[in-house]
BAFI-3210 file (N, C-alpha, C; in Angstrom, 3 decimals, decimal comma, padded with zeros to 6 digits):
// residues 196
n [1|2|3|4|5|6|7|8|9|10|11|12|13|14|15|16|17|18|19|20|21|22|23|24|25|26|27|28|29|30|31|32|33|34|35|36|37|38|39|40|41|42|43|44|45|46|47|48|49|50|51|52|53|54|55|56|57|58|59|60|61|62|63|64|65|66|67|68|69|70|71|72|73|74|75|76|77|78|79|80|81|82|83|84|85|86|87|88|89|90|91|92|93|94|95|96|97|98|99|100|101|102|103|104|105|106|107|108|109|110|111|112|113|114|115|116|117|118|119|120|121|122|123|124|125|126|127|128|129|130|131|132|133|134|135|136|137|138|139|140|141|142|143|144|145|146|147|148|149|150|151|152|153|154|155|156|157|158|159|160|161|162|163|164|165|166|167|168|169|170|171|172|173|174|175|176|177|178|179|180|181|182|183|184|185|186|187|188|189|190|191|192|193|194|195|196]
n.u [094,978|096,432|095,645|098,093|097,798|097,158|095,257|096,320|095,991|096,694|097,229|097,428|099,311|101,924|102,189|105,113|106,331|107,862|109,160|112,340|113,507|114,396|115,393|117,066|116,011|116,932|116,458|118,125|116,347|118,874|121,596|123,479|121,849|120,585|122,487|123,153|120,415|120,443|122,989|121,960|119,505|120,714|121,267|118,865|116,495|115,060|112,833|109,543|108,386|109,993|110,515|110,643|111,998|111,302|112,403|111,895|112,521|112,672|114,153|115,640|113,887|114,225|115,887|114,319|112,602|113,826|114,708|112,144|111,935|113,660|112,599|110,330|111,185|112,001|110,539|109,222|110,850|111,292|109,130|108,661|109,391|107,844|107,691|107,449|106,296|107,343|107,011|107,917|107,919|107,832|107,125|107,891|107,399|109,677|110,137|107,299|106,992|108,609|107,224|104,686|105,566|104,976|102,368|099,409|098,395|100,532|101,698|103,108|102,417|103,967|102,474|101,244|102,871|103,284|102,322|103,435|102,679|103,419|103,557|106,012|109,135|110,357|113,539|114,661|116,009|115,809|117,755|117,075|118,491|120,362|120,156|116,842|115,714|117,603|116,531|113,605|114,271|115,488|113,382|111,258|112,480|112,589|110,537|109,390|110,829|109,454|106,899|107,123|108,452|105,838|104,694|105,677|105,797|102,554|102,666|103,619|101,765|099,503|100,263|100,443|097,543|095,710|093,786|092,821|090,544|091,289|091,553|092,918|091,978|091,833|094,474|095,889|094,510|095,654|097,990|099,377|100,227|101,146|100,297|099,470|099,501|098,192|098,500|096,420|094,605|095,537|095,396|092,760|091,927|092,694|095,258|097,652|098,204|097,618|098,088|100,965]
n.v [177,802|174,794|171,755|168,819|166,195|163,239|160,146|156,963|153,191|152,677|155,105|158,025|160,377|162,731|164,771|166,109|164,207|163,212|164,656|164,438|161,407|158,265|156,610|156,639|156,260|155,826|155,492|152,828|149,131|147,554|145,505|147,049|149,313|147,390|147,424|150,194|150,155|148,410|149,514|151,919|150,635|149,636|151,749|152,909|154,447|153,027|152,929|154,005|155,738|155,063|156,015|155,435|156,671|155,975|156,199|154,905|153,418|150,871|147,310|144,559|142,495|140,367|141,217|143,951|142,219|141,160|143,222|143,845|141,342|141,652|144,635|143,372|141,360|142,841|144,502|142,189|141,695|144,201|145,343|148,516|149,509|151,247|150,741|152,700|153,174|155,588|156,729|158,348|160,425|158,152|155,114|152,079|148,616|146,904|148,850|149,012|146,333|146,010|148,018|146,420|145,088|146,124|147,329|148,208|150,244|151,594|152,915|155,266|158,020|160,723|163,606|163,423|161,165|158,010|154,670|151,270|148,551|145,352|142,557|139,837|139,648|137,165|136,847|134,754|132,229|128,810|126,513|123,425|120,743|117,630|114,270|112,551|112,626|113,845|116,676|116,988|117,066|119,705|121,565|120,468|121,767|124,849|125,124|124,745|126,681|128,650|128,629|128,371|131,084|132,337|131,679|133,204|135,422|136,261|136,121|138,177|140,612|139,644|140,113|143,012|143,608|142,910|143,387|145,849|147,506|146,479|143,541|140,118|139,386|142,019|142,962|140,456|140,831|143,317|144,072|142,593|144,005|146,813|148,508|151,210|153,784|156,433|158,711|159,513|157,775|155,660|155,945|155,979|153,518|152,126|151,404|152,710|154,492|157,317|160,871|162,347]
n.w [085,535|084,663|085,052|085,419|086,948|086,393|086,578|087,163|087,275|090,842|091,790|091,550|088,811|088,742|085,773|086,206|086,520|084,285|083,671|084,346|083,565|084,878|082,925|079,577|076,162|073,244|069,618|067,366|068,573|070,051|071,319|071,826|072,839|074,976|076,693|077,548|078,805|080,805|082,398|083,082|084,463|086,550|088,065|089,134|091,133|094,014|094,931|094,088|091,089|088,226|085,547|082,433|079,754|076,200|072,252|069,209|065,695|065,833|065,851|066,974|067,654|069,931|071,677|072,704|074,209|076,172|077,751|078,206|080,354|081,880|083,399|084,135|086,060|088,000|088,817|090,178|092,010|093,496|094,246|095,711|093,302|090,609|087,534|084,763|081,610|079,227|075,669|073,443|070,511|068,188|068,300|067,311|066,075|067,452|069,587|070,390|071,447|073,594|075,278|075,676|077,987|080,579|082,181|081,305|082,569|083,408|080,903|079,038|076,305|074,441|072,956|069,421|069,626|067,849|067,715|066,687|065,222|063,754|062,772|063,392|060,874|058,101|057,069|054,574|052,877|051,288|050,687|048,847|048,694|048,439|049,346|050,170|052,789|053,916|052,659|053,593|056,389|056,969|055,442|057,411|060,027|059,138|059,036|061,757|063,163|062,094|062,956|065,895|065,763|065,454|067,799|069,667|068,982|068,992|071,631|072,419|071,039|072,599|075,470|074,555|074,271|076,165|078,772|077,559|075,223|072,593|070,830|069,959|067,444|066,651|066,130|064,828|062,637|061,823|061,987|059,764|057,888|058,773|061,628|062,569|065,352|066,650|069,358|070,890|069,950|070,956|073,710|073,762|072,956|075,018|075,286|076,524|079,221|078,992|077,306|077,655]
ca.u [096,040|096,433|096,223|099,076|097,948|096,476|095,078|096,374|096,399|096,662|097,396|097,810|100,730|101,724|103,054|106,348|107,453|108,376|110,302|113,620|113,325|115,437|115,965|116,103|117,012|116,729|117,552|117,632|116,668|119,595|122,361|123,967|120,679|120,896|123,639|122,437|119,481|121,212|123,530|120,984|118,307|121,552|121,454|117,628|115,714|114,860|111,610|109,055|107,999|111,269|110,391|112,246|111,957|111,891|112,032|112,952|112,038|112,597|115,419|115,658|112,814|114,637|116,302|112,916|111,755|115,365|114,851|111,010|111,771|114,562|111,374|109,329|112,202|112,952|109,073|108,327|111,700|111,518|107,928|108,732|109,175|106,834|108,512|106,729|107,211|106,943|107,339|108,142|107,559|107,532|107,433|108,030|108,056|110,480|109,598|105,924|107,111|109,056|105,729|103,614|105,800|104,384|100,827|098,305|098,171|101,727|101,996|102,177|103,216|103,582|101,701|101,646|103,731|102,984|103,024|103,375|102,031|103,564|104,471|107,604|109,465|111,702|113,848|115,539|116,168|115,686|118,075|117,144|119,660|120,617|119,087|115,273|115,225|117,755|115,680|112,815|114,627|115,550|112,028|110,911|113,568|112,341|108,675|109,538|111,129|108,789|106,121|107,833|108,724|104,609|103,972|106,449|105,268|101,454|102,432|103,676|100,648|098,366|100,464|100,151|096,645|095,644|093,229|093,079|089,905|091,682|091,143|093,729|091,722|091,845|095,669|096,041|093,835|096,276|099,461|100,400|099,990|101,594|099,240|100,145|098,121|098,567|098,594|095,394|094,044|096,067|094,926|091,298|091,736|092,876|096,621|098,207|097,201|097,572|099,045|101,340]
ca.v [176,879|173,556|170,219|167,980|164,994|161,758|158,867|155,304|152,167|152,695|156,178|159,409|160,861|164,257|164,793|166,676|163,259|162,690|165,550|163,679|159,887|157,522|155,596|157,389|155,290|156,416|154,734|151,455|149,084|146,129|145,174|148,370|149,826|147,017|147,737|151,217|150,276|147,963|150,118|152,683|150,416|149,576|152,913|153,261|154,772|152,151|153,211|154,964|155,755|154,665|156,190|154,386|157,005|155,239|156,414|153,892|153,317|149,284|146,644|143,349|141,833|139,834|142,373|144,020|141,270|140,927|144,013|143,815|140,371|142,621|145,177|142,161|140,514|144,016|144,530|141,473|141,641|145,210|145,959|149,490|150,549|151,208|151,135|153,541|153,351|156,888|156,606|159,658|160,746|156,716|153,735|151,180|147,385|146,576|149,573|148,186|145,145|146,148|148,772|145,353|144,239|147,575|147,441|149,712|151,741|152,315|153,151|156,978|158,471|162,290|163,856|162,929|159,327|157,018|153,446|150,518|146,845|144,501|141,141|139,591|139,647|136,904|136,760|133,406|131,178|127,226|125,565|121,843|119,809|116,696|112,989|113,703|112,773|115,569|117,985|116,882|117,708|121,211|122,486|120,968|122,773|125,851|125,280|125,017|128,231|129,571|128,228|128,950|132,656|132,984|131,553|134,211|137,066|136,733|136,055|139,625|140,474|138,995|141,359|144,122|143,997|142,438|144,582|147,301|147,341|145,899|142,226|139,462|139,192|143,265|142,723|139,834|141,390|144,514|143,938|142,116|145,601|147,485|149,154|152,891|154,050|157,730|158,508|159,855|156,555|154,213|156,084|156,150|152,132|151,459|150,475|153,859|155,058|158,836|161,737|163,328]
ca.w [085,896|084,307|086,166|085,643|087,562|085,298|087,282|086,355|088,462|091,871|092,159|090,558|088,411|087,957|084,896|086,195|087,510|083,552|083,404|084,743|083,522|085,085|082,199|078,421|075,559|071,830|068,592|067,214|069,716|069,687|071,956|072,470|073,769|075,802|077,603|077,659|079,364|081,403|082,980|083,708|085,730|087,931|089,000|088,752|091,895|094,451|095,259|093,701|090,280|087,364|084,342|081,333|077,930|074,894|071,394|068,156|064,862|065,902|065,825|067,582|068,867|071,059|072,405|073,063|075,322|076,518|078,670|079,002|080,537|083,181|083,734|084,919|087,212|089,044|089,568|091,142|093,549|093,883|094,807|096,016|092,701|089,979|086,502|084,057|080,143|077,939|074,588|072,805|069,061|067,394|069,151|066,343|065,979|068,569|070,713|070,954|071,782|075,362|075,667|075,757|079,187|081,329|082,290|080,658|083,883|083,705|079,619|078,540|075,626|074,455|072,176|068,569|069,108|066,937|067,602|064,987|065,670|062,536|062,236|063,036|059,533|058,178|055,289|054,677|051,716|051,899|049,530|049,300|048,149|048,858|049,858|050,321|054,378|054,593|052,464|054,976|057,700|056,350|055,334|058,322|060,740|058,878|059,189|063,268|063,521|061,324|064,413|067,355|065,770|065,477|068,935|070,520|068,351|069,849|073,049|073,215|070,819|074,243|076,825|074,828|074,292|077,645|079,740|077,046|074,295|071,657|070,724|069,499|066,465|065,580|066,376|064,217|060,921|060,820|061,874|058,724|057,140|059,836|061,706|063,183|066,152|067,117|070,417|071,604|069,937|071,842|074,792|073,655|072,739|076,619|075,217|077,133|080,365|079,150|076,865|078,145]
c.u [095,693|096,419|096,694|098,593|096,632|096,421|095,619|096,468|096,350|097,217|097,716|099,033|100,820|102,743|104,453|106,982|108,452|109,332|111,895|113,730|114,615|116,353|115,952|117,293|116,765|117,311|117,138|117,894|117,416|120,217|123,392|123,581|120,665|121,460|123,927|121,801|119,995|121,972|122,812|119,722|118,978|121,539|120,009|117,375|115,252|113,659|110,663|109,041|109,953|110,571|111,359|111,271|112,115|111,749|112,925|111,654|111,839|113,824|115,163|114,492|113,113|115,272|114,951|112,581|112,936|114,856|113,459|110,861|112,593|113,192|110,351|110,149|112,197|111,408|108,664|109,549|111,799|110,129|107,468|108,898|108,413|107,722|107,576|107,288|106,452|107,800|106,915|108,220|107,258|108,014|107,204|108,373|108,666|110,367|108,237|106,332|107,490|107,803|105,313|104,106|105,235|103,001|100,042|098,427|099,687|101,998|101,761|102,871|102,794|103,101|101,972|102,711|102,960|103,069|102,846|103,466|102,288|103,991|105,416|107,916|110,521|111,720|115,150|115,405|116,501|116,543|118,170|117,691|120,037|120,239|117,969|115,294|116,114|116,983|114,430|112,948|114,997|114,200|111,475|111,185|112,883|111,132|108,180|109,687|110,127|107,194|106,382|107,774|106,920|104,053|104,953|106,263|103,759|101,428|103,064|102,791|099,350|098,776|100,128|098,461|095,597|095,040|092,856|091,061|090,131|091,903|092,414|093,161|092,361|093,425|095,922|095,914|095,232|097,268|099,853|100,214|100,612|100,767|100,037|099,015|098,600|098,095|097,068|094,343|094,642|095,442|093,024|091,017|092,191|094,511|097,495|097,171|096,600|098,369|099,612|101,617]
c.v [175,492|172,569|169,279|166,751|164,016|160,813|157,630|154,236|152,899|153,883|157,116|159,770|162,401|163,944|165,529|165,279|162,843|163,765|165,239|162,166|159,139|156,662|156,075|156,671|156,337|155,683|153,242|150,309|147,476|146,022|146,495|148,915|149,068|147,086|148,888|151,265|149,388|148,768|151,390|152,431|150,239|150,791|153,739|153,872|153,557|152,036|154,139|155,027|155,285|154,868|155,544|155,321|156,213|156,414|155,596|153,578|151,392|149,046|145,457|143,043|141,240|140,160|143,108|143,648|141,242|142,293|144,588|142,733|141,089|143,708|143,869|141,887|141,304|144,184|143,463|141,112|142,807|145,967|147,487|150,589|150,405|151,836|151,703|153,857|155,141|156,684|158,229|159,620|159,108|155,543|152,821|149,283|146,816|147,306|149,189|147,240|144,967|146,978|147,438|144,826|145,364|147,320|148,311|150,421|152,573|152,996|154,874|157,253|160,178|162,615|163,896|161,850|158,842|155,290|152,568|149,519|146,252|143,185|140,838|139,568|138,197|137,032|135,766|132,550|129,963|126,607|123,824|121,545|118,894|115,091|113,717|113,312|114,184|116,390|117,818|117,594|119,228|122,093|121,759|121,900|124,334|125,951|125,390|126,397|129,167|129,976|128,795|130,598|133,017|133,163|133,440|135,534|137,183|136,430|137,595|140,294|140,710|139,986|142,391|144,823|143,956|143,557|145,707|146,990|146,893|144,556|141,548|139,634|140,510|143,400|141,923|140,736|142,663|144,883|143,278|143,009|147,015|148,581|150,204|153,119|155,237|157,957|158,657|158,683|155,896|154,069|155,939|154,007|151,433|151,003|151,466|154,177|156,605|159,548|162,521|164,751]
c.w [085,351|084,909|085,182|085,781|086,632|086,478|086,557|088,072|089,864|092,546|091,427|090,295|088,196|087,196|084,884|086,389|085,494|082,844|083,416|084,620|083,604|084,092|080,535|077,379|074,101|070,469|068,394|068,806|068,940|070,523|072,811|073,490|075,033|076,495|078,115|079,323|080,617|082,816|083,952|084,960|086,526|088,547|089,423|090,510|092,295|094,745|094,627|092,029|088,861|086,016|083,106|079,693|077,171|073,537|069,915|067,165|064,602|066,266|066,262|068,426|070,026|071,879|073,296|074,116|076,061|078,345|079,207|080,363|082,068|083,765|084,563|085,944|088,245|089,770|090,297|092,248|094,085|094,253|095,074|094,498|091,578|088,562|085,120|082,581|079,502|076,839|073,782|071,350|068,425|068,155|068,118|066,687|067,245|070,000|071,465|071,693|073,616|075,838|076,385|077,456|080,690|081,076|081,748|081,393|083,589|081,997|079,269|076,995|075,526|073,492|070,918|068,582|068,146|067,433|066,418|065,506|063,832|063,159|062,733|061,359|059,191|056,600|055,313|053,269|051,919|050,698|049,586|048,070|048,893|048,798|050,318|051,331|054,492|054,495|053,153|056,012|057,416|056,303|056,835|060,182|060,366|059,353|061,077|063,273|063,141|062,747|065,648|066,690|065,966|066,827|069,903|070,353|068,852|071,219|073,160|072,490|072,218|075,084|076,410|074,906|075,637|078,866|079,068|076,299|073,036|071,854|069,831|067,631|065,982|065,166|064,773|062,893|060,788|061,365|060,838|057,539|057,937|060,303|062,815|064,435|066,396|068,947|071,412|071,047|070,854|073,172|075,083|073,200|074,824|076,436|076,309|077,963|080,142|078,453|077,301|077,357]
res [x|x|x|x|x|x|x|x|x|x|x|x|x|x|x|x|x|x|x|x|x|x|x|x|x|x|x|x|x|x|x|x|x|x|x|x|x|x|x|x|x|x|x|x|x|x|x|x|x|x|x|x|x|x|x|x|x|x|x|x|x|x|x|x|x|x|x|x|x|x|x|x|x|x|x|x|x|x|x|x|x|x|x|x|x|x|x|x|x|x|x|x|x|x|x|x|x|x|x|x|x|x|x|x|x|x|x|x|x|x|x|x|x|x|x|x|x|x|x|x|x|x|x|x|x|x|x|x|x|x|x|x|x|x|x|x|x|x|x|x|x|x|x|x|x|x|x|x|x|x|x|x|x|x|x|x|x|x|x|x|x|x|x|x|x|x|x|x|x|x|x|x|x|x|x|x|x|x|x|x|x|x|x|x|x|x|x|x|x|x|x|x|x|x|x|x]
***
């Protein structure tokens, strides 16, 4: 007979509980998803474990945080329940990114996922033209965003690594190469509590 039950955090899981997940998204993640996911934690289980499936090849970062940022709000007014991410076959880019708002204890994925830690990306063109205080103000308008987009990209960077064995630095060096982790690494780095 097989045992089921994985320890994380503050109490044991059996793995049937991810048989029925309250919350199962799929696809690119953007606004849609949002509203998806949305609609679904309104009807979430009030108590007790809230599984939330993912599976996405990426999409909106800010989206991403959008509904990691709803995961945080519900956990610290809703105490009773314990919101649990599984990530199924590729957790990409944007998928990492809501991963990173779920505690290590709570993180699973199933066997052979993938995840993928890159970069934010941009792609923008600066045309200066004009009087040179404008074109000033232009490149440096850009050179902000360009700032701010870095600070916001390792602050979820920091959550996801946060408690695990992986270091800002190892983060840093090989995400701007996109770095893949398979699952029974992630779990063997401390990022996932467990394969399911």
């Amino acid at each position: 007979m097989t045992d089921t039950t994985t320890t994380a955090g503050d109490g044991a899981f059996d793995a049937t509980m991810f048989r029925m997940p309250a919350i199962r998204l799929s696809g690119t993640v953007d606004y849609a998803m949002y509203e998806r996911f949305r609609s679904a934690l309104d009807t979430a289980p009030e108590s007790g474990p809230v599984v939330i499936e993912l599976s996405t090849l990426g999409g909106d970062p800010e989206v991403a945080r959008m509904m990691g940022e709803d995961v945080r709000y519900h956990s610290d007014i809703a105490p009773d329940q314990r919101f649990v991410f599984l990530g199924k076959a590729a957790i990409y880019s944007a998928g990492t990114t809501f991963m990173s708002f779920f505690l290590p204890e709570n993180r699973y994925l199933t066997r052979g996922t993938r995840l993928m830690i890159h970069e934010r990306k941009l792609k923008k063109q600066l045309n200066v033209e004009g009087p040179l205080t404008t074109c000033v103000a232009a490149v440096k308008a850009l050179l902000h965003e360009i700032e701010c987009s870095i600070e916001i990209q390792n602050e979820g960077f920091e959550n996801l690594v946060r408690g695990t064995k992986v270091t800002m630095e190892d983060v840093l060096e090989r995400a701007s190469a996109n770095w893949y982790i398979e699952a029974n690494t992630a779990r063997d780095l401390g990022l996932i509590a467990a394969v399911v």
